[in-house]
C-alpha positions in Angstrom: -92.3 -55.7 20.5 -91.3 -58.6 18.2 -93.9 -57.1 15.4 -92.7 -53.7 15.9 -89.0 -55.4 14.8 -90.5 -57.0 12.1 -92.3 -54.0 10.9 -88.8 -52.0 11.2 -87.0 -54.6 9.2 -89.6 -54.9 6.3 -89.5 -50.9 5.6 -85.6 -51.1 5.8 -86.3 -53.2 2.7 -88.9 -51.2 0.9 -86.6 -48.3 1.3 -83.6 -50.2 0.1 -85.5 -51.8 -2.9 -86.8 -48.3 -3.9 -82.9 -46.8 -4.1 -82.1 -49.7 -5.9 -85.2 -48.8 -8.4 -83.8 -45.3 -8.5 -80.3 -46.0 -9.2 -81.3 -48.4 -11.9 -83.4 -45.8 -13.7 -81.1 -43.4 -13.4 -78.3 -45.6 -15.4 -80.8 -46.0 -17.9 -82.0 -42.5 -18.6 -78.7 -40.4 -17.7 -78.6 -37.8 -15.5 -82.2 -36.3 -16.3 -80.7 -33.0 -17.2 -80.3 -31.9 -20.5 -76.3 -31.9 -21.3 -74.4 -29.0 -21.6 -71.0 -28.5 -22.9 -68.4 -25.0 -22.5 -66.1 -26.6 -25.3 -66.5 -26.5 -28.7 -66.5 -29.4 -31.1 -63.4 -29.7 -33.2 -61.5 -32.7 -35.2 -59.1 -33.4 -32.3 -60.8 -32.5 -29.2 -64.5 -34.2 -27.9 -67.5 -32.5 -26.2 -67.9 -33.5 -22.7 -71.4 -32.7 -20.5 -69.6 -30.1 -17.9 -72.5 -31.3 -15.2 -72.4 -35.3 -15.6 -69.1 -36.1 -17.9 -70.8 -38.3 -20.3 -69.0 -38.0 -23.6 -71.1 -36.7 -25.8 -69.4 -36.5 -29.3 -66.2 -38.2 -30.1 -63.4 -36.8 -31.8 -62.6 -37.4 -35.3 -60.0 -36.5 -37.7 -59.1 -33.5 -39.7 -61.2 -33.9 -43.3 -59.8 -32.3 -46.2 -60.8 -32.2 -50.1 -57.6 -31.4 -51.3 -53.4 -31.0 -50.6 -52.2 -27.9 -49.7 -50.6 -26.1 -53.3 -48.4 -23.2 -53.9 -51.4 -20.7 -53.7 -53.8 -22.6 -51.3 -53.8 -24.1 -48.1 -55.0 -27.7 -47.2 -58.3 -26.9 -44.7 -60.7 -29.3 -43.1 -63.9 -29.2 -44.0 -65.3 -30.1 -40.9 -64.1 -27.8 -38.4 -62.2 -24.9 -40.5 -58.6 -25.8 -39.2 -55.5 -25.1 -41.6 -54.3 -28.6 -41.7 -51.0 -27.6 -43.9 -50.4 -24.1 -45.1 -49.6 -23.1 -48.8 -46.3 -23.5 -50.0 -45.4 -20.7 -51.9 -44.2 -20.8 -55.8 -40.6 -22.4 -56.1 -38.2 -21.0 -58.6 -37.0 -22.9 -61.2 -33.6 -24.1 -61.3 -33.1 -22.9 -65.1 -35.3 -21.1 -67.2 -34.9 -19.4 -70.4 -34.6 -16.1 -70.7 -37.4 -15.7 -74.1 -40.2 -17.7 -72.2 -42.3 -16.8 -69.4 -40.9 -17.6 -65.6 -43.1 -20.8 -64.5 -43.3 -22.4 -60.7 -41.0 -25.5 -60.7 -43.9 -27.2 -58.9 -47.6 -26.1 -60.0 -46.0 -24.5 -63.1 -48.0 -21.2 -62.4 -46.6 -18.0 -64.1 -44.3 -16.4 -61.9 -42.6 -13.8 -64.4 -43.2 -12.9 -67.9 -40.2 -13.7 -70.2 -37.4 -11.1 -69.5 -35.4 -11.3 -72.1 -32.2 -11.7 -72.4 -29.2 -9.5 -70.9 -25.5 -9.5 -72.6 -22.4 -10.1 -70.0 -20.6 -8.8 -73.0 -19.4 -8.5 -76.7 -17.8 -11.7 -78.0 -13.9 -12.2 -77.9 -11.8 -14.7 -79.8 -12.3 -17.1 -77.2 -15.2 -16.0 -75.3 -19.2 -16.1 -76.0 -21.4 -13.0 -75.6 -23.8 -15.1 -73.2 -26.6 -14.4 -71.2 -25.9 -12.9 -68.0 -29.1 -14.6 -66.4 -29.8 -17.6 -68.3 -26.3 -18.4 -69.7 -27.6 -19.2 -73.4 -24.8 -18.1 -76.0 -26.1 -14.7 -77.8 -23.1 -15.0 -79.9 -20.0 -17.3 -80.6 -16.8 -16.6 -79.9 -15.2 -15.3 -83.0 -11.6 -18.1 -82.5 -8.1 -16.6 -82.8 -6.7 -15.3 -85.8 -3.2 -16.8 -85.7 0.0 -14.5 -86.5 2.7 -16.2 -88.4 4.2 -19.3 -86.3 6.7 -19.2 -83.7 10.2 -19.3 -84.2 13.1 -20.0 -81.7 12.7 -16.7 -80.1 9.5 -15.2 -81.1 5.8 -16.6 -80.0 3.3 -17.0 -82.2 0.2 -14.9 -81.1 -3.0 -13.9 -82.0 -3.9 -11.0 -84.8 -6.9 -9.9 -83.1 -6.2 -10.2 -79.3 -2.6 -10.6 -78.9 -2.8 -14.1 -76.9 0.1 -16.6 -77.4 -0.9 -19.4 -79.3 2.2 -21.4 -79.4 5.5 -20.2 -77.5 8.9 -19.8 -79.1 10.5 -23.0 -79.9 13.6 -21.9 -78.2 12.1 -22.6 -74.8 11.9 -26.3 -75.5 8.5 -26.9 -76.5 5.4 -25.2 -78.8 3.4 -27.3 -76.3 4.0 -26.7 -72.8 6.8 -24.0 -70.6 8.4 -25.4 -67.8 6.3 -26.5 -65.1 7.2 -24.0 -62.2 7.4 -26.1 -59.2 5.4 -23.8 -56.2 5.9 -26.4 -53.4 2.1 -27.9 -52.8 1.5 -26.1 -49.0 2.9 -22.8 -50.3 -0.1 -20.1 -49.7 0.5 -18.3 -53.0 1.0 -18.3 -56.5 -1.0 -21.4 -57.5 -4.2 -20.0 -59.0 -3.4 -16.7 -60.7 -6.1 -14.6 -62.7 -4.1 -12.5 -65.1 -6.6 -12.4 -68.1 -10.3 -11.3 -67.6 -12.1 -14.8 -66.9 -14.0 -16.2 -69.8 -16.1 -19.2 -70.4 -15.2 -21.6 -73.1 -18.0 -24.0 -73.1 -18.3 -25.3 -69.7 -15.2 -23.9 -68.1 -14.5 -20.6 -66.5 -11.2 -19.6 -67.5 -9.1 -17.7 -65.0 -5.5 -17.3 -66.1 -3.4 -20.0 -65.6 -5.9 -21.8 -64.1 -10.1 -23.1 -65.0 -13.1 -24.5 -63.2 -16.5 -25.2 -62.7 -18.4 -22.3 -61.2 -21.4 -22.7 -59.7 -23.9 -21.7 -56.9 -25.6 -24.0 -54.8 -29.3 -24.1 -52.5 -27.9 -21.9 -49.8 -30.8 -24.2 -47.4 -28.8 -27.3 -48.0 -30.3 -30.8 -49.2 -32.8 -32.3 -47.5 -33.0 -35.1 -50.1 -29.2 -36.2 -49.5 -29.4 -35.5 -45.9 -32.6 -38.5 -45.6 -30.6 -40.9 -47.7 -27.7 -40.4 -46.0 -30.3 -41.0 -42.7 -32.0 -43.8 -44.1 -28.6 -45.7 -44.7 -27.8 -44.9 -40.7 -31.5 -46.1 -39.6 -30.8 -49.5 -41.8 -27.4 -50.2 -40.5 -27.5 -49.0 -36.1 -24.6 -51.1 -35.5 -22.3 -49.2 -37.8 -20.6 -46.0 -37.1 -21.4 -43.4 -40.4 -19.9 -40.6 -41.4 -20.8 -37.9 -43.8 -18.3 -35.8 -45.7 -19.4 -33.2 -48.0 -16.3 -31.6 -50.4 -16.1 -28.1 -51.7 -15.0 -28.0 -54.7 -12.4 -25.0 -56.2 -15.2 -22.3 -57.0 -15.8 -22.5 -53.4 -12.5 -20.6 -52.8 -11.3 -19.8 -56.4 -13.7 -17.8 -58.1 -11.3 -15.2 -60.1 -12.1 -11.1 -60.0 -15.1 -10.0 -61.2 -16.8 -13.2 -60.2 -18.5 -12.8 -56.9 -17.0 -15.6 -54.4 -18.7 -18.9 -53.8 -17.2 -19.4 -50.5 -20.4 -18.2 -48.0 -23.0 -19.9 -50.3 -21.1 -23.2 -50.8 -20.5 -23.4 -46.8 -24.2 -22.7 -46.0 -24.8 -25.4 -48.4 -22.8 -27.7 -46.5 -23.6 -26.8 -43.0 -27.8 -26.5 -43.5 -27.2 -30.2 -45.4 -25.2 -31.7 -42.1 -27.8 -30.0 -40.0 -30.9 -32.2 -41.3 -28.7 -35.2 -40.6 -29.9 -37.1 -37.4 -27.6 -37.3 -34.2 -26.7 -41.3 -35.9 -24.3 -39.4 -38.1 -21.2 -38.1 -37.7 -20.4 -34.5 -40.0 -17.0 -34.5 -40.8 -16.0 -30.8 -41.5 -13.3 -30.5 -44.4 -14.8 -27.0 -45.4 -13.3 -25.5 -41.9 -10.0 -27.1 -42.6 -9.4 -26.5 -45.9 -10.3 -22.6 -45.7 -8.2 -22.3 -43.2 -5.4 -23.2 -46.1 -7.3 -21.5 -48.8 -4.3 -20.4 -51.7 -2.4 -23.6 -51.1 -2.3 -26.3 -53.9 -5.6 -28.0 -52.7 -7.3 -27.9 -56.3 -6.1 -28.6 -59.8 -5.3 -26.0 -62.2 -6.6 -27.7 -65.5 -8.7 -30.5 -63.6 -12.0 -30.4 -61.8 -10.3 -33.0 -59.2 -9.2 -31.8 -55.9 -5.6 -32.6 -55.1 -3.8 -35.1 -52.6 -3.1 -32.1 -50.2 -6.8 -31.2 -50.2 -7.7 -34.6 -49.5 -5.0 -34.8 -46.6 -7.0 -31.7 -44.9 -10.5 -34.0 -45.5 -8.6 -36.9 -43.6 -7.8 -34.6 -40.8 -11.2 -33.7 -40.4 -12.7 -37.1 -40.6 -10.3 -38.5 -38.0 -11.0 -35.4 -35.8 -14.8 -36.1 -35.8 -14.0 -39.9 -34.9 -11.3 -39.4 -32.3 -8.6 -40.7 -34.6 -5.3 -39.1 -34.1 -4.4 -37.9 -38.0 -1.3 -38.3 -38.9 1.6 -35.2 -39.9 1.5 -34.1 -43.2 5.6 -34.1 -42.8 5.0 -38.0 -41.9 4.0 -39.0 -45.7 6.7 -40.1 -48.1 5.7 -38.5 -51.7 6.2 -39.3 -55.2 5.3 -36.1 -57.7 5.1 -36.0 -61.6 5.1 -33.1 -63.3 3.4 -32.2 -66.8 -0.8 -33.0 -66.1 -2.9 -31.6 -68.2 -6.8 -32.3 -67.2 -10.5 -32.5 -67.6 -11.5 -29.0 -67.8 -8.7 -28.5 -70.3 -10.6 -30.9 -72.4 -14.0 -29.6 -71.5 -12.7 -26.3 -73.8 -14.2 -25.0 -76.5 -11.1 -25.5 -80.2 -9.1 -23.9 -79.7 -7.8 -24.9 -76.2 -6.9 -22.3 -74.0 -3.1 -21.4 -74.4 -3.0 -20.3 -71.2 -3.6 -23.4 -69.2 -1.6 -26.0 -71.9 1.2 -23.3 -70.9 0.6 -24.4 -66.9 0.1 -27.7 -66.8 -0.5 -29.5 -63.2 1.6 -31.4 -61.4 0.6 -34.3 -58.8 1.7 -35.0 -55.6 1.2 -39.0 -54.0 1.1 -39.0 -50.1 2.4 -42.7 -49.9 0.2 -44.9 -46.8 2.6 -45.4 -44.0 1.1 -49.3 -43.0 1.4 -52.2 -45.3 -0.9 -53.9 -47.5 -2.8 -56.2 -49.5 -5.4 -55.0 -52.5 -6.9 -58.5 -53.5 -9.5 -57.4 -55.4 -7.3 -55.8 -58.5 -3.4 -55.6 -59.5 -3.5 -51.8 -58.7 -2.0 -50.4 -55.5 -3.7 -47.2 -53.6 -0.5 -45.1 -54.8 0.3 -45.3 -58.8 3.9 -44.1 -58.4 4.4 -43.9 -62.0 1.2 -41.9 -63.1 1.0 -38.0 -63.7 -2.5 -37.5 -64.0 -5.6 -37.7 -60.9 -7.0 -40.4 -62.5 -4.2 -42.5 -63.3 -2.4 -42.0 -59.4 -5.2 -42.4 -57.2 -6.5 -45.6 -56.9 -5.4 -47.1 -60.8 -8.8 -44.7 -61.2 -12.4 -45.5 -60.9 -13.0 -49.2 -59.5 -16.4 -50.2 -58.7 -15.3 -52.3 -55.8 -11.5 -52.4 -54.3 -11.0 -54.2 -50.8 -7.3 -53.5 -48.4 -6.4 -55.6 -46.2 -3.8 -53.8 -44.1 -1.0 -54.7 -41.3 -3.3 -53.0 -38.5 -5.0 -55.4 -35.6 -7.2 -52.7 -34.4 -10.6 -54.6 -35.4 -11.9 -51.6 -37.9 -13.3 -51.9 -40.9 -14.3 -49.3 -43.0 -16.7 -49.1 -46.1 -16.4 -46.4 -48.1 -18.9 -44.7 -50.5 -17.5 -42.2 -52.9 -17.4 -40.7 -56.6 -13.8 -40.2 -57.8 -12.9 -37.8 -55.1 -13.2 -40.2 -53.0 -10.2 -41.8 -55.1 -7.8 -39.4 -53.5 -8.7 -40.0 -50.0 -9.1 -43.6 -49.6 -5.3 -44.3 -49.3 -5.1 -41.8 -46.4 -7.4 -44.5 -44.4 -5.2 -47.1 -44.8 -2.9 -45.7 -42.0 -6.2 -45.9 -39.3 -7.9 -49.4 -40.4 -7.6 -53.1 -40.5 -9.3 -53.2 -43.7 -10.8 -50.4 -45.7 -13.7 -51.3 -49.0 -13.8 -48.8 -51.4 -17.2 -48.7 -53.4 -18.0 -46.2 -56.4 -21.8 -45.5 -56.3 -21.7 -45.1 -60.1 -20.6 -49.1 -60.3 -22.5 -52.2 -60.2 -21.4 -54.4 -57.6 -22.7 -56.9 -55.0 -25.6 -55.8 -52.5 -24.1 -53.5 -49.6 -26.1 -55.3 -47.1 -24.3 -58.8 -48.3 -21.1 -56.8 -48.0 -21.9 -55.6 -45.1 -22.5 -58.7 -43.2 -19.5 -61.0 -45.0 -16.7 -58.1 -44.4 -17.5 -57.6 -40.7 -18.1 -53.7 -41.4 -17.9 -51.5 -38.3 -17.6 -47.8 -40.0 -18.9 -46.4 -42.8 -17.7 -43.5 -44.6 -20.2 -41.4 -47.4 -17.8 -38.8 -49.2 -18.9 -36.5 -51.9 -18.1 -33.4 -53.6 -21.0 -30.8 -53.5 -22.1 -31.0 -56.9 -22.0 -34.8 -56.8 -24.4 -34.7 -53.6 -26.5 -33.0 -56.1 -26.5 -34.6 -59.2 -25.7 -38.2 -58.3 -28.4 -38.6 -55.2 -29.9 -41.3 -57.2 -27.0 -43.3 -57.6 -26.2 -43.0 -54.3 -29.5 -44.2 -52.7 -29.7 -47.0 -55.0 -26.2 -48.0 -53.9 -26.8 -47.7 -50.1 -30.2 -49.1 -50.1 -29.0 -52.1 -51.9 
């Protein structure tokens, strides 16, 4: 009986040994089978064996020879996948008229050279141009003056009949009367009673000028990342973006087609590739909504003290700030301003806009203060002109230090439309820094961090956002 245990227990062993012997031998040659896979190899997905699970080709990544171009797309040579497709030629922002249209990006040709097309015979005072390109075909042929005025008779042109000078009797060659059209009035500010003309630059339009221009109905997504980046650096701060129209927007004169849907899709696709970190302040809304009223100069490319009033509203609406009544502000106004676009003219200066000259209106802050960076004051009571009355003018840094003890301080970045809306602030802060991006000054991050900064305002007008983006990163980033 005892042996017959024994001989039990000993083939227990040899049977346990031998499925030890097997299990080994089967960790060192696999499974025994041939493996077999119902996936297909790619970049970004492995093979696996569909009967045991062994891995049997890792994944790699997506091999290309080149970047995807206008005409091409960028394709991994490995597995065939369209790793980024072809972008498509871009337009060029200008091109001229007597050369062949090429890609703004691969410099492909796109168009052979159309030539150019008239917008019309020249005038005294206006160009033939191109109607595509914009180059001058022809110059303008200037006035031929009629014999000078008199007390009661203008002097006028021999070839068009435009007054050059107005009777003496009126009180001035210069300038008529300024005719006071109070600044909220919806009418009779911007009136178009001569077909618009260019002299150089400047659109002519009556008794009034300005810049036209169109803009990237998609928005920038250049300004939109640097106004992103500047968020990402600084968490703790509360940014704002505010993005200006400027007068084409809602001035362009007849004949003209109207800049106001292709400006507003500029702004609105430009706030929409801003992050949730920034707050979009929407002056466009507010300011259409008073479209007519005195909102833009007549002979300057500045926006007025009443447009920037609608801008503050719509800042302190998108920060839950409680803007103050129009009807609050005391105002100073001076008459007689003639500006920048008047000086942008081709000789001789329009008649037509010396005749109108601007007139600017001060929206005095209700709180006390202290400016101890310069001897100006936010308010020049005295001056006539944008750049006189706002500010003393452009200042690379100014810092106000008003009677609020609320705890907010807010940095502002702005080109010289800012000027007009920085004293509005003063009313909703305990101290307001106002920095020109087109000034050297210290490091924002040192500024940052010494004034205690809690908000931070980025203002510009939409051809600035354009053309200054440069500026404007370096500035932030600093």
């Amino acid at each position: 009986m005892i042996l017959a245990l024994k001989g039990w227990i000993d083939l227990k062993k040899i049977i346990a040994l031998a499925a030890l012997l097997v299990c080994a031998l089967f960790v060192l040659v696999g499974c025994g089978h041939r493996h077999t896979s119902n996936v297909k190899y790619s970049c970004t997905e492995g093979q696996v064996c569909s009967e045991c699970g062994e891995v049997m080709r890792e994944p790699t990544e997506h091999l290309s020879q080149s970047e995807a171009t206008c005409t091409q797309d960028s394709i991994c040579y490995v597995c065939g996948t369209v790793m980024e497709e072809k972008k498509g030629h871009v337009m060029p922002d200008k091109y001229n008229c007597m050369e062949n249209v090429l890609c703004a990006v691969c410099g492909e040709v796109m168009a052979q050279a159309p030539g150019h097309t008239s917008a019309g015979e020249a005038t005294c005072t206006k160009d033939e141009v191109c109607s595509v390109c914009g180059e001058v075909l022809t110059v303008a042929n200037g006035h031929v003056p009629g014999p000078e005025a008199t007390a009661t008779t203008n002097q006028k042109c021999v070839d068009c009949g435009e007054i050059l000078a107005y009777a003496t009797g009126s009180g001035s060659t210069q300038q008529k009367p300024v005719e006071m059209i109070p600044e909220t009035f919806s009418g009779g500010h911007y009136n178009n009673n001569i077909n618009a003309y260019y002299s150089g630059s400047v659109l002519v339009c009556g008794d009034y000028a300005l810049e036209y221009f169109s803009l990237n109905s998609a928005g920038s997504s250049n300004y939109a990342s640097i106004v992103n980046n500047f968020a990402a650096k600084y968490p703790q701060l509360n940014v704002t973006n505010l993005l200006v129209p400027k007068s084409a927007t809602f001035n362009a004169p007849s004949g003209y087609s109207s800049q106001t849907t292709n400006h507003q899709s500029f702004i609105t696709n430009t706030y929409a590739q801003m992050n949730g970190s920034v707050v979009k302040a929407d002056a466009f809304g507010i300011m259409a909504e008073h479209k007519g009223e005195y909102l833009f100069y007549r002979t300057d490319h500045h926006w007025t003290s009443l447009g920037a009033y609608y801008a503050s509203v719509a800042y302190c609406q998108a920060n839950g700030i409680t803007p103050l009544a129009l009807s609050s502000y005391r105002t100073v106004v001076n008459t007689g301003f003639i500006g920048t676009l008047y000086s942008f003219c081709n000789s001789p200066k329009p008649s037509c806009l010396l005749a109108n000259p601007d007139y600017t209106v001060g929206h005095l802050p209700q709180t006390s203060y202290t400016l101890s960076t310069y001897p100006y004051t936010a308010i020049v009571q005295s001056a006539k002109s944008y750049a006189g009355m706002f500010l003393g003018g452009d200042q690379g840094f100014m810092h106000f230090v008003t009677e609020n003890k609320n705890g907010k301080k807010l940095i502002i970045f702005k080109e010289s439309y800012g000027n007009a809306f920085a004293p509005y602030m003063l009313d909703y802060y305990e101290e307001v820094i106002v920095i020109d991006i087109r000034y050297t000054t210290d490091s924002v991050e040192s500024i940052i961090n010494e004034y205690g900064i809690t908000d931070a305002l980025i203002i510009n007008n939409v051809q600035a956002a354009v053309s200054l983006q440069t500026s404007l990163s370096n500035k932030l980033m600093s």
